[in-house]
C-alpha positions as CSV (number, residue, x, y, z in Angstrom):
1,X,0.0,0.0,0.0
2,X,2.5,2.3,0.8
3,X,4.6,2.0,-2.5
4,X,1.2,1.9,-4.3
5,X,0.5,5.5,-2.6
6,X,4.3,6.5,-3.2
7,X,3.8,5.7,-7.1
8,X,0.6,7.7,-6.7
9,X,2.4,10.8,-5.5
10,X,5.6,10.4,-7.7
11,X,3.1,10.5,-10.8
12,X,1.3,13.4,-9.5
13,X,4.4,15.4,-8.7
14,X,5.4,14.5,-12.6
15,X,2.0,15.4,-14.0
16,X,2.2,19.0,-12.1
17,X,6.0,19.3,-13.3
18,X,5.6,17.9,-16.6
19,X,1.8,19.7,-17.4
20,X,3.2,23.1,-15.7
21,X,6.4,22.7,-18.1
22,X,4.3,22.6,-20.8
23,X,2.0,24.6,-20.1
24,X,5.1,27.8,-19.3
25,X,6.5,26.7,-22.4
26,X,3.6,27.1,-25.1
27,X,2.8,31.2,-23.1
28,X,6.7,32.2,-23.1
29,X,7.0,30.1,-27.0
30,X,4.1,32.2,-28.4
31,X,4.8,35.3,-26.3
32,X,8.3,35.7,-27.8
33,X,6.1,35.3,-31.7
34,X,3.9,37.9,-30.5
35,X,6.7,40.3,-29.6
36,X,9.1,39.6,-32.5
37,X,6.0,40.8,-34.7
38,X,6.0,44.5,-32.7
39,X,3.3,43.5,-30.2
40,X,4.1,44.2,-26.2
41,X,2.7,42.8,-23.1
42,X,3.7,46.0,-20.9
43,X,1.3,48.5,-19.6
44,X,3.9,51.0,-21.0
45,X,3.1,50.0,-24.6
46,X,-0.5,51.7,-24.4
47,X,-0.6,53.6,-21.3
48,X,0.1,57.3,-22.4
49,X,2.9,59.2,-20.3
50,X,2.4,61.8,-17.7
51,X,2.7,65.6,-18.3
52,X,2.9,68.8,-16.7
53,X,0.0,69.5,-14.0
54,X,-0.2,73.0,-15.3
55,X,-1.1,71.3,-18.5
56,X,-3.6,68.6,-17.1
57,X,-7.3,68.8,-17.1
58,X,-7.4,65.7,-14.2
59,X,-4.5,68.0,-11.9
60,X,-7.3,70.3,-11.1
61,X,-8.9,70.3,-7.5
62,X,-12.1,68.9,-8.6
63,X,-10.9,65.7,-9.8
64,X,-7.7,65.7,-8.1
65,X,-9.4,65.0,-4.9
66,X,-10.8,61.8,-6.3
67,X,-8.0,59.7,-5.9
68,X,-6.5,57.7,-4.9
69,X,-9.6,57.3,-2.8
70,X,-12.8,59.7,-3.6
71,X,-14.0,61.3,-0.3
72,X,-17.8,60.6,0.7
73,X,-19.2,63.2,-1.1
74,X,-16.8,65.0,-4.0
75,X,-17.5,68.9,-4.6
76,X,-18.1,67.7,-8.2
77,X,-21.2,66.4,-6.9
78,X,-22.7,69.9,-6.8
79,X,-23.2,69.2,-10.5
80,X,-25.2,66.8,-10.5
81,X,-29.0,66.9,-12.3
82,X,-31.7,65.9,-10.6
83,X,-33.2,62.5,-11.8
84,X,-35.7,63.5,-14.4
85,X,-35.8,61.1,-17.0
86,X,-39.2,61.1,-18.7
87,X,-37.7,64.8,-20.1
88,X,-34.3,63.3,-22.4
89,X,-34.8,63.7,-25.9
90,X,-33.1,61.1,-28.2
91,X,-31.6,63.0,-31.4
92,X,-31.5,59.0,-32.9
93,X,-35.1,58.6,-32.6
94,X,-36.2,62.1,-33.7
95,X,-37.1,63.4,-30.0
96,X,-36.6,66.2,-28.7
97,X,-35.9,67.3,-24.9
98,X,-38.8,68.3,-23.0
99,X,-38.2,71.5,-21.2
100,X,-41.8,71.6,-19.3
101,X,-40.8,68.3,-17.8
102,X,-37.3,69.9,-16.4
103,X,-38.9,73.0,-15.1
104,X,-41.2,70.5,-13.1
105,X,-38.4,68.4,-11.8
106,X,-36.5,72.1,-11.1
107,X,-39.6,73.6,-9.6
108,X,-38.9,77.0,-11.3
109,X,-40.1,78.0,-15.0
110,X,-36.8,80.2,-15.6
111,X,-34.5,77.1,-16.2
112,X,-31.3,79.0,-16.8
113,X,-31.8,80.4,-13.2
114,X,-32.6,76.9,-12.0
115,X,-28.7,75.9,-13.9
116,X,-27.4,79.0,-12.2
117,X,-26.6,77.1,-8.8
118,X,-24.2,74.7,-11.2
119,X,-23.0,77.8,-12.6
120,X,-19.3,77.7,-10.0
121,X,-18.4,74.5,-10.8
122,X,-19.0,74.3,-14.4
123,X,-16.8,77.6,-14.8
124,X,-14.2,75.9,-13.6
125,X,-14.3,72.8,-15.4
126,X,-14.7,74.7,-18.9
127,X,-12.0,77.1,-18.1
128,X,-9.8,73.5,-17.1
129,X,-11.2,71.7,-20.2
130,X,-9.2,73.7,-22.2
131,X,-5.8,72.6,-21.0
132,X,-3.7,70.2,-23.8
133,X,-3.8,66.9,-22.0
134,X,-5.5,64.8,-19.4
135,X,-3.7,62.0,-17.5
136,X,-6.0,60.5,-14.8
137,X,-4.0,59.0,-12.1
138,X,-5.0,55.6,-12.5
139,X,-3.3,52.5,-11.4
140,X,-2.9,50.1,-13.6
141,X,-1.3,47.7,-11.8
142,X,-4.5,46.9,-9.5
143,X,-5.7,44.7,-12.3
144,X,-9.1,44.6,-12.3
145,X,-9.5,46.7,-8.7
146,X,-9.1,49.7,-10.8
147,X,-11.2,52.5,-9.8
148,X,-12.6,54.7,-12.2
149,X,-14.2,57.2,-10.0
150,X,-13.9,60.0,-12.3
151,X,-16.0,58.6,-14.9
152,X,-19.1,59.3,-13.3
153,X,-18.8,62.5,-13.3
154,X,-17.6,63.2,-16.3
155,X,-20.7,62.0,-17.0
156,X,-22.6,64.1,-14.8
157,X,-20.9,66.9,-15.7
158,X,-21.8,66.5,-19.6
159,X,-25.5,65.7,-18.7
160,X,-25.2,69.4,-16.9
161,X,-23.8,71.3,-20.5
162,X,-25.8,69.2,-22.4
163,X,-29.3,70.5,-20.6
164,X,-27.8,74.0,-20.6
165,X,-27.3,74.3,-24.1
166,X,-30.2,73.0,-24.8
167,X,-32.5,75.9,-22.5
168,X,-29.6,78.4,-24.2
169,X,-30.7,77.2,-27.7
170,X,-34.8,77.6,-26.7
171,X,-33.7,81.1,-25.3
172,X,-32.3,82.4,-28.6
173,X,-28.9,82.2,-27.0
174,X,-27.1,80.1,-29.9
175,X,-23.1,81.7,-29.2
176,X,-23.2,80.0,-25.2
177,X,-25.1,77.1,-26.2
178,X,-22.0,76.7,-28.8
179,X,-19.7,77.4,-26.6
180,X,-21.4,74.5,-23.9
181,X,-21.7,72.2,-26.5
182,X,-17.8,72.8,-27.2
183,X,-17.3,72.3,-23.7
184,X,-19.7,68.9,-24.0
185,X,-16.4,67.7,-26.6
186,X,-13.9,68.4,-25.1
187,X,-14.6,66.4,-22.0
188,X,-15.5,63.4,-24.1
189,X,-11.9,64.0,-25.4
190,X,-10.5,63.7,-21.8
191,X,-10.4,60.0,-21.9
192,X,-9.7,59.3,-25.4
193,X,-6.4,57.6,-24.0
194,X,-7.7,55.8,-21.4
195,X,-6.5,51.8,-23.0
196,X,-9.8,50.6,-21.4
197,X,-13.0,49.2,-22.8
198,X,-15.5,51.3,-19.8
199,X,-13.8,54.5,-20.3
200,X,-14.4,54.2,-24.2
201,X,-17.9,53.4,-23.6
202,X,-18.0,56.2,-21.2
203,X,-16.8,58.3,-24.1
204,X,-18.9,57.2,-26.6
205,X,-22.1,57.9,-23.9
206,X,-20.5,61.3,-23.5
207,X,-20.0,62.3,-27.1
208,X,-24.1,61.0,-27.8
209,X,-24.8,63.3,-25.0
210,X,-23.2,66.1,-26.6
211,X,-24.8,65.6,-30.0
212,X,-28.8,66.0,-28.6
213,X,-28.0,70.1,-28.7
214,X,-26.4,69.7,-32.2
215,X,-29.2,68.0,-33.4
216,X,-31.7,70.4,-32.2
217,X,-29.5,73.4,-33.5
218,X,-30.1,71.3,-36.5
219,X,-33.3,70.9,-36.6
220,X,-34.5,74.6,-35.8
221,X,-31.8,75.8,-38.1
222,X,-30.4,77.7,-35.1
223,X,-26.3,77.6,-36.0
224,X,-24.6,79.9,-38.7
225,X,-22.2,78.5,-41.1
226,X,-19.2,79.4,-38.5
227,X,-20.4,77.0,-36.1
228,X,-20.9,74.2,-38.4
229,X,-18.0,74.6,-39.7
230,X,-16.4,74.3,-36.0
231,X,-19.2,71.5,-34.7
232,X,-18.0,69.5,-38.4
233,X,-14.6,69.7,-38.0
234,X,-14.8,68.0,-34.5
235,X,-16.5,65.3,-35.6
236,X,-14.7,65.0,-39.1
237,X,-11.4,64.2,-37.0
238,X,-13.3,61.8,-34.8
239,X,-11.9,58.1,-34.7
240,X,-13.9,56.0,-32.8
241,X,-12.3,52.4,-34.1
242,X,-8.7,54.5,-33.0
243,X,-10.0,54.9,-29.5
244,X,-11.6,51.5,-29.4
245,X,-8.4,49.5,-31.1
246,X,-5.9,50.9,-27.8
247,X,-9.0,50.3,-25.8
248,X,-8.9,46.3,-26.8
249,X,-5.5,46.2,-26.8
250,X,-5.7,47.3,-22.9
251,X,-8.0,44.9,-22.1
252,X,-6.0,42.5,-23.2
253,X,-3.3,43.1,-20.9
254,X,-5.4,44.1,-18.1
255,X,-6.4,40.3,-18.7
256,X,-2.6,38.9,-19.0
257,X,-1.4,40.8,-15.8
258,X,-4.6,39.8,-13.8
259,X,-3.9,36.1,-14.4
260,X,-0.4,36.6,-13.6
261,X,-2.0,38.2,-10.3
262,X,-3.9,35.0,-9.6
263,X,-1.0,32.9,-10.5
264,X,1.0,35.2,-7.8
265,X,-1.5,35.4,-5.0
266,X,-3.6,32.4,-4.7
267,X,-4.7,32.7,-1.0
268,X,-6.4,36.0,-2.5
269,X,-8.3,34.6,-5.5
270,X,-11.5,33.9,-3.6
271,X,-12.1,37.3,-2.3
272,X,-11.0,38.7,-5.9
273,X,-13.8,36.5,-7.5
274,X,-16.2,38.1,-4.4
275,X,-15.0,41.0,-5.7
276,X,-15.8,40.3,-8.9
277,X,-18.9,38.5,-8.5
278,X,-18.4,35.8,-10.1
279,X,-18.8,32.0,-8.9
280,X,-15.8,30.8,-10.5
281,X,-15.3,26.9,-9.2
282,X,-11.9,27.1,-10.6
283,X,-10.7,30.1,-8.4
284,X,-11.7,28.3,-5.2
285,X,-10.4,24.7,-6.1
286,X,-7.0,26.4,-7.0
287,X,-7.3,28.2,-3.3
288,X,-8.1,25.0,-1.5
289,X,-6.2,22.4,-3.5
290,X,-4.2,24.5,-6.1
291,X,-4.6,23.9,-9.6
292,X,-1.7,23.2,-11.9
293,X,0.7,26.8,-13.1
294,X,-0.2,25.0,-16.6
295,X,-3.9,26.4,-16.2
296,X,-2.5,30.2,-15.6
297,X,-0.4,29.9,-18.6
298,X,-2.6,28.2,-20.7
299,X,-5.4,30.6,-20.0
300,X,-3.6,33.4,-20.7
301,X,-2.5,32.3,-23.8
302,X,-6.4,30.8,-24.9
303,X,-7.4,34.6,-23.6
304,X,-4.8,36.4,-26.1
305,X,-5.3,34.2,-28.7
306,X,-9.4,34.7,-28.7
307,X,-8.3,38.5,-29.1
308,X,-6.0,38.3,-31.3
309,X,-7.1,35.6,-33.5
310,X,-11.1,35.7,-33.6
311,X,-12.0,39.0,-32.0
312,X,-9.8,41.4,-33.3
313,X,-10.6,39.8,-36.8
314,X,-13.7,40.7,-37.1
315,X,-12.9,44.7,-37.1
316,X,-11.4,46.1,-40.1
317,X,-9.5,49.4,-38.4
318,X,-8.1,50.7,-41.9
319,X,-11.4,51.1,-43.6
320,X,-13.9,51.3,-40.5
321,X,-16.2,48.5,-41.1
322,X,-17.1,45.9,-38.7
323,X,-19.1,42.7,-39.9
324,X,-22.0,41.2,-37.5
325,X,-21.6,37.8,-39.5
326,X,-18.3,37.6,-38.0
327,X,-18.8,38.9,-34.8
328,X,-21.5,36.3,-34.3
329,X,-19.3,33.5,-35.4
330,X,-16.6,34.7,-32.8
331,X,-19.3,34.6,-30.2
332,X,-19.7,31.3,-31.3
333,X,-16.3,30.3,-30.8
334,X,-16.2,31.0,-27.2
335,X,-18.0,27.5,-25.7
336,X,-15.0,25.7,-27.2
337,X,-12.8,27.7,-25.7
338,X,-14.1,27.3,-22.3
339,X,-14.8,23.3,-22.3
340,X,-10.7,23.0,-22.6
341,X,-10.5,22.4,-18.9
342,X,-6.8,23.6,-19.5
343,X,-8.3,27.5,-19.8
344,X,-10.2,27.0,-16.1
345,X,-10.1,30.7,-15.8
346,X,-10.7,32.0,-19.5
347,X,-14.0,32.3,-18.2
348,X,-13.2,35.3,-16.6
349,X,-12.0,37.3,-19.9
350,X,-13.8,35.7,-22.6
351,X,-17.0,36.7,-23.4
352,X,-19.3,37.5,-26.1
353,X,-18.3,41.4,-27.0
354,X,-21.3,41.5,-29.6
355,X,-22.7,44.7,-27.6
356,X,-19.7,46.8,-27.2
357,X,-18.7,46.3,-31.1
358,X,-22.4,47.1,-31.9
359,X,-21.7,50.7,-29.7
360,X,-18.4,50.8,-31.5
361,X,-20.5,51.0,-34.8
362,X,-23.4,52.7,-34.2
363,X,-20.8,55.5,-32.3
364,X,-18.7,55.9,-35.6
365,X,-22.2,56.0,-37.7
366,X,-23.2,58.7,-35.5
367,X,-20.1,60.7,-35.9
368,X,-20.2,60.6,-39.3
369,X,-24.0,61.3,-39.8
370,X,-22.9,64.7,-37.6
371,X,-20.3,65.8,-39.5
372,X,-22.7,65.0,-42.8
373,X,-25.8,67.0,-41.2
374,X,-23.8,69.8,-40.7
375,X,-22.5,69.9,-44.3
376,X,-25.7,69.5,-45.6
377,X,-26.9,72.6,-43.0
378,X,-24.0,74.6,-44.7
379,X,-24.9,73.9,-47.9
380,X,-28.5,74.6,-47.4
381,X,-27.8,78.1,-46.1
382,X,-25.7,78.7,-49.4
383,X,-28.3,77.6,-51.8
384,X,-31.8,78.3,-49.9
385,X,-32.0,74.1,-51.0
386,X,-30.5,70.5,-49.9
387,X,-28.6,68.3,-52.9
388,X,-30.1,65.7,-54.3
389,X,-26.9,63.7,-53.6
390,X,-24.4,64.1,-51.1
391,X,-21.7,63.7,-53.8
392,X,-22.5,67.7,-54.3
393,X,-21.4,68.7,-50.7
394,X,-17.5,67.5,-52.1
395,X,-15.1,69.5,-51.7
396,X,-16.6,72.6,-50.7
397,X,-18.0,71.3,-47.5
398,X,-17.1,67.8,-47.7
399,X,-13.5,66.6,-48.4
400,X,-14.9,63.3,-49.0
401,X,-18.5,61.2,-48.6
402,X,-18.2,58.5,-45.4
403,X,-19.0,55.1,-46.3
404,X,-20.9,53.0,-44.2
405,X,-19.7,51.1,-41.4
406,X,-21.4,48.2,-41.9
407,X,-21.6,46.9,-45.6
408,X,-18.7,49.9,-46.6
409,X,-20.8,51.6,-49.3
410,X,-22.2,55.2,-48.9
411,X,-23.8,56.5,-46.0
412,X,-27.7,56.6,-47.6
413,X,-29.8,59.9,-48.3
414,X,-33.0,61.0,-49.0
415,X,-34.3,64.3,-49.5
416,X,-37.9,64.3,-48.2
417,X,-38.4,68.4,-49.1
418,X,-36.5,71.4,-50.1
419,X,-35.0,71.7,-46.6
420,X,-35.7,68.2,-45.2
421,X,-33.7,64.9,-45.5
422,X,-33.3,61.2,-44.0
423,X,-29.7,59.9,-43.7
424,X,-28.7,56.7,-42.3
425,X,-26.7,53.3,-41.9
426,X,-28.4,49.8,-42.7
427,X,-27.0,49.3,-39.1
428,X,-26.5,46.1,-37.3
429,X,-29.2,43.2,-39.5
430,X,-26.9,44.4,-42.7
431,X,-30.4,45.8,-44.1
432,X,-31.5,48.4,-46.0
433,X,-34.7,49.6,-44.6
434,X,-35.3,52.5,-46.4
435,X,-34.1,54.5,-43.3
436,X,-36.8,53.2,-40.8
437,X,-35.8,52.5,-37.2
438,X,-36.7,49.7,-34.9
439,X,-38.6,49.9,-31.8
440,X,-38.2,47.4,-29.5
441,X,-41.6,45.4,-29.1
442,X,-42.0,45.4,-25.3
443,X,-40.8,48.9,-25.1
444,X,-42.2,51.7,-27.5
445,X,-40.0,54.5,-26.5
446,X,-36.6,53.0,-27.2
447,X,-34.8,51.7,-30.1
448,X,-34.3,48.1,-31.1
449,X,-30.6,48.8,-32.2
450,X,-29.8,45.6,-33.8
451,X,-32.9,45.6,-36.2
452,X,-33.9,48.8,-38.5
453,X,-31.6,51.1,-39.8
454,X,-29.7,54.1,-37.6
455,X,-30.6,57.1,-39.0
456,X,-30.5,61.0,-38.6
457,X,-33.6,62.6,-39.1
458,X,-33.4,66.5,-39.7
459,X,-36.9,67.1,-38.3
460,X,-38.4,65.8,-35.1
461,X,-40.7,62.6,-34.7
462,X,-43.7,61.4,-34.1
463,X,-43.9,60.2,-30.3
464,X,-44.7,56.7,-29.1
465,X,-48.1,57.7,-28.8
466,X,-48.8,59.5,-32.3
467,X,-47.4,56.9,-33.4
468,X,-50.0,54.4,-32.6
């Protein structure tokens, strides 16, 4: 019995040494391939380098008190909006804000008084907006403990200049609600270099923000050709699969070095999977019998390859067109992945990602469509009419027309009436419908985004209910 239980351990000391050899060897072998093509696995490769704090939007008071803890309650909460949702317009469903509603939720019929208590704080942040860079502090090395406190608020803090341009715009103020709008911009640009998938998301929730005012500028024929010209521009030089390619490339690593965490610290995997929320079986066996290196390595390399071989694929960065087909059939890809019992903690990095290349796309879409809209506005104030083609807008207003994201032909238009047009992507079903939308079936007032088409309409909606 006891040379029977001798062999026993002798073959599973071998197993460990032999499977964690191999398992080293494959990471470092395809690691070294990786890096001999240009790729790095360093933070340093995507992380952009500090500057000056005179020069730094995040060095200012407001946010610097945010880390590396925030306090209880940060002075930037003094911007915040009261909840008053039934009263957001939706520039990519044709509605408009409802001011009535946001002088109920204010109590007070003069809303530009009611935003006059905001008034401090936003000073200061357009005044800081204009500085030439923004590092946030954040640490990179805490894996997936990150905090992103300052995201919020950036948030917050565009919902505030979004409102205000929009009460500026009903007032016949068009310079400040230019200037807010500006402002709106320029903090969506703050964390353009952030190498992480929630701050891009954050930025693309920020830059939709921005566009409602635009829109219904747009639409009441509110901004001269000066201010199209500015508003264009910005969105001309906007590159959302740019922001979204370092973005990946982060999350990759933020993946690699949080596996080598969890290969370095296994008596704290359990409360990082708390932490996490997930019910991961494979953290806690490794923490109360310890699973082979081999699954660390082997899981970090299953988790780069599904990025670099299937996801990353399915995005074409020089020409800006993604294709659902193949994001679905990555998707697909990922049960195989998983049932490897060799990548027990994939799991944890590889999921489907069919929503956040969706928001990729209909972003870029939106971009474009601004940039178009305003050319079209330009030209319409030029020639008292709107082209029958947007082939006519180039050069003089266009330097070029964008093609779709989806199927890579040209953005579609319509002109309706002399001063009234429908442009739009097939969007995400790789349909043309004519430039209809989808509403979701269970939910009249919001858009079914991966059926219909995602269009810009240069005249307000029907509602829900005149619909019906």
């Amino acid at each position: 019995m006891l040379i029977i239980i001798a062999c026993v351990v002798v073959l599973v000391v071998l197993f460990y040494v032999e499977e964690n050899w191999r398992g080293k060897h494959a990471w470092e072998t395809y690691k070294r391939q990786r890096e001999a093509k240009g790729d790095s696995f360093e933070w340093s490769s995507v992380v952009p380098p500090p500057v000056p704090d005179d020069q730094n939007f995040a060095a200012i008071p407001l946010f610097a008190e945010l880390f590396p803890k925030p306090p209880t309650h940060p002075r930037l909460e003094a911007a915040h909006l009261p909840d008053c949702t039934n009263a957001l317009g939706n520039w990519r469903v044709g509605r408009t804000e409802d001011l009535s509603v946001w002088r109920a939720c204010f109590t007070n019929t003069d809303l530009l008084a009611a935003l006059s208590k905001y008034g401090p704080v936003l000073s200061e942040i357009t005044e800081a907006s204009r500085r030439s860079y923004c590092r946030f502090p954040l640490r990179y090395e805490d894996n997936d403990k990150m905090l992103l406190p300052h995201l919020s608020h950036l948030r917050h803090l565009t919902g505030a200049y979004r409102l205000r341009a929009l009460v500026e715009l009903s007032n016949g103020r068009t310079d400040a609600a230019f200037d807010d709008v500006q402002t709106c911009l320029r903090l969506a640009g703050t964390i353009k270099h952030e190498p992480l998938i929630i701050p891009f998301l954050v930025r693309v929730a920020l830059i939709d923000l921005g566009i409602q005012p635009i829109w219904e500028g747009l639409a009441a024929h509110c901004w001269d050709d000066n201010q199209l010209a500015a508003l264009q521009a910005s969105f001309e030089n906007m590159d959302q699969f740019g922001s979204f390619d370092q973005a990946i490339h982060g999350e990759r690593l933020l993946a690699s070095h949080t596996v080598q965490w969890l290969q370095a610290h296994p008596e704290e995997a359990f409360e990082w999977s708390v932490f996490m929320q997930e019910e991961s079986p494979s953290i806690r066996l490794r923490r109360w019998f310890g699973l082979p290196s081999a699954c660390f390595y082997h899981s970090e390399l299953s988790v780069d390859q599904f990025y670099t071989e299937m996801f990353l694929p399915t995005i074409d960065f020089g020409h800006q067109r993604i294709s659902p087909k193949a994001v679905a059939a990555a998707s697909a890809s990922i049960p195989a992945i998983l049932k490897n019992p060799y990548n027990a903690l994939s799991g944890l990095f590889i999921s489907p990602r069919e929503g956040e290349l969706r928001k990729l796309a209909l972003s870029q879409s939106g971009v474009q469509e601004v940039a178009v809209a305003c050319a079209l506005e330009r030209y319409r104030l030029g020639s008292s009419q709107l082209p029958d083609r947007l082939d006519s807008l180039v050069p003089q207003f266009l330097t070029r027309v964008p093609r779709d994201v989806i199927d890579g032909q040209l953005l579609r238009y319509r002109r309706t009436t002399v001063d009234q047009f429908v442009l739009y992507s097939i969007g995400w079903n790789e349909h043309d419908d004519g430039g209809q939308i989808a509403w979701k079936k269970d939910e009249p007032r919001k858009q079914d985004l991966e059926a219909g088409d995602w269009t810009w309409f240069s005249q307000p909606q029907p509602s829900a209910s005149e619909r019906k």
